[in-house]
N, C-alpha and C positions, 0 to 999 in steps of 0.2 A: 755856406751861403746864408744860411737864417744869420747868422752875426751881422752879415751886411746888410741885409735887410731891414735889423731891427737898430741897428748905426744909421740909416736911412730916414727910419722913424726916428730919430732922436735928433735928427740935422733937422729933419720939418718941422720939428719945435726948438728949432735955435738952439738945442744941447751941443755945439757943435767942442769944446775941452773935454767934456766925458767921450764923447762919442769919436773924436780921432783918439784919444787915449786907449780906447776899446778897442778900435780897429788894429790898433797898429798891434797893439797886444795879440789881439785871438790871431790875424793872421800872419803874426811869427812865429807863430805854434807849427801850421803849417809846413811854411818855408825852414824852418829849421827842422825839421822830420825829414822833408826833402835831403836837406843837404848831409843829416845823418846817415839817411840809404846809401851816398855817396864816399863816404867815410873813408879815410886813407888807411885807418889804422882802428883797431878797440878802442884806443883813448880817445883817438879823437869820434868816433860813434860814440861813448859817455862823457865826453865834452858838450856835443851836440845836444845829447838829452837832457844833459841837468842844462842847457838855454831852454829847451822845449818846459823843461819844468818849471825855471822861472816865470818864465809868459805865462802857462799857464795859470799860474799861482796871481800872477796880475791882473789878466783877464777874469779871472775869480773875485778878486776883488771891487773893480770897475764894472760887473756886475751887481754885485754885492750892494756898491755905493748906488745904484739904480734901481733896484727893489728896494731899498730902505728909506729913497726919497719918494714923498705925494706926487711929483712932478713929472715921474718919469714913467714909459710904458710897461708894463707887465713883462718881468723877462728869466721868470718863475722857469718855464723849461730849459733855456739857453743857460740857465745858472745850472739846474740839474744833468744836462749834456756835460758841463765845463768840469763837473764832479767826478762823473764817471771818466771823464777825458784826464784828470790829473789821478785818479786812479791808474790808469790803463799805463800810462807814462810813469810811474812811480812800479808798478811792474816791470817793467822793460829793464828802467834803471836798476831795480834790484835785480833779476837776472844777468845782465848786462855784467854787473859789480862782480856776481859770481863765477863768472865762467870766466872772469878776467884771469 
């Protein structure tokens, strides 16, 4: 929810390329978590995670590009969240890997 929120701020100053680019990133992270719990098989549960990893890895980014410009709102904890988040996902994937 704080992603949309702070996508929300970004549309109210006409950021509106960063800010769907953001969106669509942080909440595929999500939606593909979801469909990982659903997972037919192992591979496809670490098919799912390394998408979840990409996005992440993006949404990190498109943060990244928003703290480093004057323009844009403070989004200093949302990047530190997104840190801990491709941590947690990057555990997953290496257990995941192993127990394959």
């Amino acid at each position: 929810m704080k992603v949309i929120r702070y996508v929300e701020s970004l549309e109210e100053k006409w950021k509106y390329v960063i800010a769907r680019q953001l969106l669509r990133a942080a909440t595929s992270i999500g939606a593909n978590v979801r469909e990982a719990q659903n997972a037919e098989s192992k591979d496809d549960f670490i098919h799912r995670f390394k998408i979840v990893a990409k996005e992440a890895d993006e949404t990190e980014y498109w943060l990244l590009l928003c703290k480093h410009s004057d323009e844009y709102t403070d989004c200093d904890q949302l990047l530190e969240d997104c840190v801990v988040i491709v941590k947690v996902i990057s555990k997953i994937l290496g257990s995941s890997k192993r127990m394959h």
